[in-house]
Each structure stands twice: as C-alpha cells, then as structure tokens.
Rosetta silent file (secondary structure, phi, psi, omega in degrees, C-alpha in Angstrom):
SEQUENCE: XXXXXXXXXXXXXXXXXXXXXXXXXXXXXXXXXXXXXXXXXXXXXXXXXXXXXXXXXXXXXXXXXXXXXXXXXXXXXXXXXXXXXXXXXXXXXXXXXXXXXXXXXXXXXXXXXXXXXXXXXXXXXXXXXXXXXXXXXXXXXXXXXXXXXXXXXXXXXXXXXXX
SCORE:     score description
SCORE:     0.000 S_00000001
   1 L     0.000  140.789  178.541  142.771  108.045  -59.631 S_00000001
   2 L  -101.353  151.034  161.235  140.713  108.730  -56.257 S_00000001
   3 L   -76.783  163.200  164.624  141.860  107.921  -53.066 S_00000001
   4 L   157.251  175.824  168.078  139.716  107.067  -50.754 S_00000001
   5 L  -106.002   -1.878  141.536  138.518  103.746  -48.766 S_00000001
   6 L   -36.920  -24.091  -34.143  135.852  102.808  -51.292 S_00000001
   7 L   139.843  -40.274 -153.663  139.240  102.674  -53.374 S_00000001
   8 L  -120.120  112.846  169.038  141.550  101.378  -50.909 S_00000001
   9 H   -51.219  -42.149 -169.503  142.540   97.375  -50.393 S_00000001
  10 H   -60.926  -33.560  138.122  143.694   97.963  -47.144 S_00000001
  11 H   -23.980  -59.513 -142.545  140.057   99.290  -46.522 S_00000001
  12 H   -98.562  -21.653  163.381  138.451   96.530  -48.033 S_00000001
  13 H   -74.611  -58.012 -176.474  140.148   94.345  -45.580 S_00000001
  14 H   -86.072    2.407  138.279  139.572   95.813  -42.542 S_00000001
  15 H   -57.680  -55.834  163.351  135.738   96.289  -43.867 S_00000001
  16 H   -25.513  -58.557 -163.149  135.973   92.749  -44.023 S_00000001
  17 H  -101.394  -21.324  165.070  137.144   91.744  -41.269 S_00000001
  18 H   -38.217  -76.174 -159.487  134.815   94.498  -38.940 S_00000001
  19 H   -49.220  -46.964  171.763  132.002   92.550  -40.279 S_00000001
  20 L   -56.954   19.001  164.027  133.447   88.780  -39.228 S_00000001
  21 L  -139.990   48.869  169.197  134.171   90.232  -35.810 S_00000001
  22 E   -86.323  160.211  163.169  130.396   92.327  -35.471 S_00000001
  23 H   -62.807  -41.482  170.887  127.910   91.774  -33.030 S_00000001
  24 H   -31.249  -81.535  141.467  125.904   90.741  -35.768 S_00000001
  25 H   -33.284  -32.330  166.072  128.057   87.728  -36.123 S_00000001
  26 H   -88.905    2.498  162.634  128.192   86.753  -33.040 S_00000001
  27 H   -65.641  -42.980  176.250  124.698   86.422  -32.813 S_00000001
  28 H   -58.118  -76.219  176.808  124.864   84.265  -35.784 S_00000001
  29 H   -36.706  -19.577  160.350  127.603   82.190  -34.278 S_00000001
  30 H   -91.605  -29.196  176.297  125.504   81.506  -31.042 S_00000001
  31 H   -56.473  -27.388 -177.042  122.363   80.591  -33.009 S_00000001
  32 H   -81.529  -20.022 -177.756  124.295   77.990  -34.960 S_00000001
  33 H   -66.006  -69.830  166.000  126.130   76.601  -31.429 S_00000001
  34 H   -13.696  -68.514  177.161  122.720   76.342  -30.209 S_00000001
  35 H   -52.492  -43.751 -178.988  121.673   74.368  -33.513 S_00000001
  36 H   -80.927  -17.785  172.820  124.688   72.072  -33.365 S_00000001
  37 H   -93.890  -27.155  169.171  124.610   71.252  -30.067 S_00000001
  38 H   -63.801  -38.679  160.599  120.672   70.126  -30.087 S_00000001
  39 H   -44.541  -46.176  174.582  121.688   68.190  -32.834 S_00000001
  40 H   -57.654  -37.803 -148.982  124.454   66.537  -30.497 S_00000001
  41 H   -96.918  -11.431  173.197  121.854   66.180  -27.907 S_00000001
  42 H   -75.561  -32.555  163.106  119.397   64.557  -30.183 S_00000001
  43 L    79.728 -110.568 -156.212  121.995   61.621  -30.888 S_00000001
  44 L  -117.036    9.597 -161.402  120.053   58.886  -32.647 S_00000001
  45 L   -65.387  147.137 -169.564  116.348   59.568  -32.099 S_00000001
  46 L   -60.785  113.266  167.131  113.725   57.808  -34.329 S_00000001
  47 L   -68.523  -63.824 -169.211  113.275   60.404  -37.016 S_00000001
  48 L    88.141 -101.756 -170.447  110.716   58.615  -38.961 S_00000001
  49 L  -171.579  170.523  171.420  108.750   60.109  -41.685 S_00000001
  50 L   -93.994   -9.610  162.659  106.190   62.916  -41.717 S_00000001
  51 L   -83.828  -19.953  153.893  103.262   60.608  -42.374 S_00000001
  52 L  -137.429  110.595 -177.418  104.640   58.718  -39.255 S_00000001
  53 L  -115.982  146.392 -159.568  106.941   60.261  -37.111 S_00000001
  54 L   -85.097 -170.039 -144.030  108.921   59.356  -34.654 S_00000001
  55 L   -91.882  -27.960 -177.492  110.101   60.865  -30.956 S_00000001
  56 H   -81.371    2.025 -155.563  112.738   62.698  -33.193 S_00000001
  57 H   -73.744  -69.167 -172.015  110.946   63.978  -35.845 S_00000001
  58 H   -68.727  -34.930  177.000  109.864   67.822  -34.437 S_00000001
  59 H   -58.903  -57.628  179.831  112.680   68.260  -32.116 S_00000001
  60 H   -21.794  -63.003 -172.771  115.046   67.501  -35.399 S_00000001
  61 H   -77.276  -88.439  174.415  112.985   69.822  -37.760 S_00000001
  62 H    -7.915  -58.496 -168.893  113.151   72.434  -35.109 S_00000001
  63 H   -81.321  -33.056 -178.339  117.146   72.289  -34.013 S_00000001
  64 H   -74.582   -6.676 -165.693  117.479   72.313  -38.456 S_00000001
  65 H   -82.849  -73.165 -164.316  115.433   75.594  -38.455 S_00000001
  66 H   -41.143  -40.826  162.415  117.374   77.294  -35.751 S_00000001
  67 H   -67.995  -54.816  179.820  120.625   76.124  -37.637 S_00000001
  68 H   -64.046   -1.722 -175.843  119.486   77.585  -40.851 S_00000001
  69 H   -85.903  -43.263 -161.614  118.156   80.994  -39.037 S_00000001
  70 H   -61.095  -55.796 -174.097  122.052   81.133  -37.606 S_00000001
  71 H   -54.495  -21.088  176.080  123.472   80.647  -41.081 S_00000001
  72 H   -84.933  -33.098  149.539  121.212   82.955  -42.495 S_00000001
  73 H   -69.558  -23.597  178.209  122.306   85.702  -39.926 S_00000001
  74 H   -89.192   -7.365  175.933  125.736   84.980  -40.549 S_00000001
  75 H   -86.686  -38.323 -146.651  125.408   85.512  -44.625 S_00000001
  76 H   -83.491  -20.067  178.841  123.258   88.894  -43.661 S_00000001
  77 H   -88.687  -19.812  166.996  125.872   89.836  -41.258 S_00000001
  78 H   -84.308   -2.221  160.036  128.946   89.589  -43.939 S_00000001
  79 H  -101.811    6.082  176.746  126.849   91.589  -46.629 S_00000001
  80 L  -126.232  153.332  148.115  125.837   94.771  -44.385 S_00000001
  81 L   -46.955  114.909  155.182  127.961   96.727  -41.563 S_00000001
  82 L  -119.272 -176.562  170.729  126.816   96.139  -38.149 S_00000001
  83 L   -65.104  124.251 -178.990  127.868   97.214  -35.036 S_00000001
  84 E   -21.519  125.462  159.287  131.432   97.052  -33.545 S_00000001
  85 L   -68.993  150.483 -151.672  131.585   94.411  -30.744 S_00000001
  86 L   -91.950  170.461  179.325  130.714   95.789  -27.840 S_00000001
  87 L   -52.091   47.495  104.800  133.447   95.114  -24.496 S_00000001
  88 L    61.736  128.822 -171.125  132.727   91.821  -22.833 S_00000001
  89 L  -136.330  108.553 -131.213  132.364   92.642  -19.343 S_00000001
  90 L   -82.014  -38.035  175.470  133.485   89.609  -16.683 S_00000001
  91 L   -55.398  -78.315  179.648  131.285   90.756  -14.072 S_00000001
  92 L   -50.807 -131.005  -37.804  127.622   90.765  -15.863 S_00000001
  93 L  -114.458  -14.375 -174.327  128.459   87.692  -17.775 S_00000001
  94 H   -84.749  -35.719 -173.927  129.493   85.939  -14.804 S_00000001
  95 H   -75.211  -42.082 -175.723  126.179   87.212  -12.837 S_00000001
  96 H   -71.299   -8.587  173.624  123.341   86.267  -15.949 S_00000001
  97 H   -79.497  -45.100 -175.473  125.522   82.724  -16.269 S_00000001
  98 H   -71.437  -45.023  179.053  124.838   82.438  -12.446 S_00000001
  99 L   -68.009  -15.225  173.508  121.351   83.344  -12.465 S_00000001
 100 L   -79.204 -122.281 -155.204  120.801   80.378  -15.243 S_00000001
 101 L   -33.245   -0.206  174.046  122.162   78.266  -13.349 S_00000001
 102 H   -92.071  -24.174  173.268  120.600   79.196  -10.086 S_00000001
 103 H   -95.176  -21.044 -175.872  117.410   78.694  -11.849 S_00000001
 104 H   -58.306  -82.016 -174.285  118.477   75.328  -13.358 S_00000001
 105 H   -50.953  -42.175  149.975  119.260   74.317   -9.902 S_00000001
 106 H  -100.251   19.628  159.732  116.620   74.979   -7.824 S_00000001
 107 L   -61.136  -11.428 -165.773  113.533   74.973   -9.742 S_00000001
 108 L  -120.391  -31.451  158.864  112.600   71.432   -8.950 S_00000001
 109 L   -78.175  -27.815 -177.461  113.279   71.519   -5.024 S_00000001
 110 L  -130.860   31.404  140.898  112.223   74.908   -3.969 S_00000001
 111 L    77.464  155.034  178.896  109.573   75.074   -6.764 S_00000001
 112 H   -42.821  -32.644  178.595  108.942   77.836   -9.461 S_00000001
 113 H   -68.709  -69.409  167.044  108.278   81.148   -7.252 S_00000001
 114 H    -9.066  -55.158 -166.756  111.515   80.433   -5.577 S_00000001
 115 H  -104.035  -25.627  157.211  113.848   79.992   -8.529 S_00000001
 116 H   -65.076  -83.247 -176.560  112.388   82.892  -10.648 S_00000001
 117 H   -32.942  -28.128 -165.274  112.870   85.239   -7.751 S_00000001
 118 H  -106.827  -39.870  161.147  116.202   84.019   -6.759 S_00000001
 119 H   -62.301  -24.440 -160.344  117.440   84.313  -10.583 S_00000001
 120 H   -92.024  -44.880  165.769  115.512   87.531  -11.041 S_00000001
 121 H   -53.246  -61.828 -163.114  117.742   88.858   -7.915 S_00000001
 122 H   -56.910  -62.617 -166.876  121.070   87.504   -9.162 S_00000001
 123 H   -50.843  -28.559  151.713  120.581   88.895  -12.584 S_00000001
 124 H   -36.302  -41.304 -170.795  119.700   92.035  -11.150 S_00000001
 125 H   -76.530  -14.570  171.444  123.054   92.540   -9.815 S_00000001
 126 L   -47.476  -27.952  167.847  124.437   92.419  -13.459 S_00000001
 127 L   -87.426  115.362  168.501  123.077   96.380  -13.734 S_00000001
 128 L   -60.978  -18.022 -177.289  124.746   99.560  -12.148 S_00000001
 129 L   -82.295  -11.099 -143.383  120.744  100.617  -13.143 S_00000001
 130 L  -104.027  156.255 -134.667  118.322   98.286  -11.611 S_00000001
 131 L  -121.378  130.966 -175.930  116.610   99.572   -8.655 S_00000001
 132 H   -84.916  -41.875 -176.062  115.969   96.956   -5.472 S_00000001
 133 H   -76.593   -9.070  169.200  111.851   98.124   -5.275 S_00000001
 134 H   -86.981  -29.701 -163.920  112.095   97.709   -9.276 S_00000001
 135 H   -56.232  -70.036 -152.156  113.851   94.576   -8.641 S_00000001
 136 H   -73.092  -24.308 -166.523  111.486   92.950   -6.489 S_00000001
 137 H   -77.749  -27.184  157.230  108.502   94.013   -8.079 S_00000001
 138 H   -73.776  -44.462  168.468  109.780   92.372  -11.401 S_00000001
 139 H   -53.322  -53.609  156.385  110.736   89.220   -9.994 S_00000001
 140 H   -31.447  -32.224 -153.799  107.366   89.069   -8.199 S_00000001
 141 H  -121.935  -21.077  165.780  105.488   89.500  -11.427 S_00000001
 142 H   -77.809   -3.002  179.012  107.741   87.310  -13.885 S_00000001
 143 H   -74.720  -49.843 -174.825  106.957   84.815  -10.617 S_00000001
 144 L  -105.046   47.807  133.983  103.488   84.736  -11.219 S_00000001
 145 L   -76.150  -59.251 -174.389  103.517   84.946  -15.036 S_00000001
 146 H   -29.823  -93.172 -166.432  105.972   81.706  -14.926 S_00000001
 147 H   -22.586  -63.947 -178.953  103.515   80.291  -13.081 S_00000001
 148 H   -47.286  -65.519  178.931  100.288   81.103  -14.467 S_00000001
 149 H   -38.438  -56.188 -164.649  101.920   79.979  -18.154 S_00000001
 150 H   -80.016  -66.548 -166.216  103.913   77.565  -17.099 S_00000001
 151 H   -70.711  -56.853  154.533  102.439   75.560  -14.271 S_00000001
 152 H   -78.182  -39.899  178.762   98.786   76.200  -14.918 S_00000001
 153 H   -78.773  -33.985 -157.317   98.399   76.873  -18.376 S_00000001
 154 L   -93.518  -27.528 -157.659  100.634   74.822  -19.875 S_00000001
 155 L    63.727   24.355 -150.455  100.166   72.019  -16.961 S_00000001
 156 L   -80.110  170.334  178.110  103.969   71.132  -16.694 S_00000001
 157 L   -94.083   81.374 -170.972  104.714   69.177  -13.586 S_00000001
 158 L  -138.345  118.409  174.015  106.757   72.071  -12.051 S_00000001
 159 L   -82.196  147.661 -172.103  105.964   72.558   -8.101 S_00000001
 160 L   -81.033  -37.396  171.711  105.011   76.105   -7.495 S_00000001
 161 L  -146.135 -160.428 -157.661  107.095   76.045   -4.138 S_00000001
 162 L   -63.244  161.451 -170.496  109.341   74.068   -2.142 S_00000001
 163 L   -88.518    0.000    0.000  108.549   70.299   -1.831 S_00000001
C-alpha cells in the first residue's frame, strides 16, 4: 500500500478544510453577503413581470445574479486549491473602511473633487509603498475621471465642489 497524502484521510481533511478557509472562499462569501443584503434592502419592492415591470424588477434580477456569481465561486473554490488566506492586517483594513466612509460622508456637502481626493489620501495611507507625488497625482486624476463619468456623463446630481 502507498503512503502518501493522495492516500492519506488525515490529508484529505486538511485538503478540505484549506479550501473552506481560502481566499477563494472568502471572496465567494463576500459576493453572496453583498447579494443577501441587497435583497434585505430591497424589502418589498413591486417586482412585477418582465412585460411590465415594476421599481423592483432590475434591481431584484441584478442582487439574484450577484448571489448566483457568489455561489458559483464558492462551488469553484471547494473543487480547486487556492491560495492560503493571506494575514488580515488591522491597520489597512481600518484605513480603506475609513476612506469609504469618508467618501460616503462628504460627497454631498463638499462635492465630488473633495471626497475623491480626501478618500484617495486616506486610502493611501493603507500602503508602506505609495508615494505622496504618486498619491496626489492619482487622486487628482480619479477626481476628474469621477467627474467627467459621473457628473457629466452620466448627469447624476452630484455637486462637483462644496455647496
């Protein structure tokens, strides 16, 4: 009989259990948190029908694709090996959490340039790499992208700077 961990239960377990704790998976596991909570946030909305559809219809069909994409990363991550998860690190996750919310909060008082630049800063500090003249010059250019996309092309009602 060969030995081996092809071979081995005790292998076959902790192959197992690699993948259900992978990066892989935990990708899956945010896409479906994502899916289930726009479901939550959709509540009750008038589905309707696809020959008439209601305010609820596309958001719906959207939040079910995005659940089935998670579940569908989460079968593909229990049949292959991915990567180990990596170390969860308190600092960056605390600074790119901040920088959300820093754009969340002031985009609508001190306008679009503002709140890209001021997220685009915070988030910066999340790298021992990023560079302050690299910094600014991205935040400057993801300012007027927003913009251009958002605010002109798109037309949203987003003031470009402070009211």
């Amino acid at each position: 009989m060969r030995h081996g961990p092809g071979n081995n239960r005790q292998g076959m377990q902790v192959m197992k259990l690699s993948r259900l704790w992978s990066s892989d998976m935990l990708s899956a596991a945010f896409v479906i948190a994502l899916g289930l909570g726009g479901l939550a946030a959709l509540g009750n909305a008038e589905v309707g029908t696809a020959s008439e559809m209601g305010t609820g219809y596309l958001p719906r069909l959207i939040t079910l694709l995005v659940l089935g994409g998670g579940f569908a990363l989460a079968v593909l991550a229990l049949l292959r090996d991915g990567e180990a998860m990596p170390e969860l690190r308190g600092k960056p996750l605390a600074l790119i959490s901040l920088s959300i919310a820093a754009f969340a909060a002031t985009v609508d008082q001190l306008g679009m340039v503002v709140a890209v630049v001021s997220s685009t800063l915070i988030a910066s500090l999340a790298s021992t790499e990023s560079r302050w003249r690299e910094t600014i010059l991205l935040a400057g250019g993801v300012a007027l992208g927003a913009v251009l996309v958002f605010v002109l092309g798109l037309q949203m009602p987003i003031p470009i700077w402070p009211r």
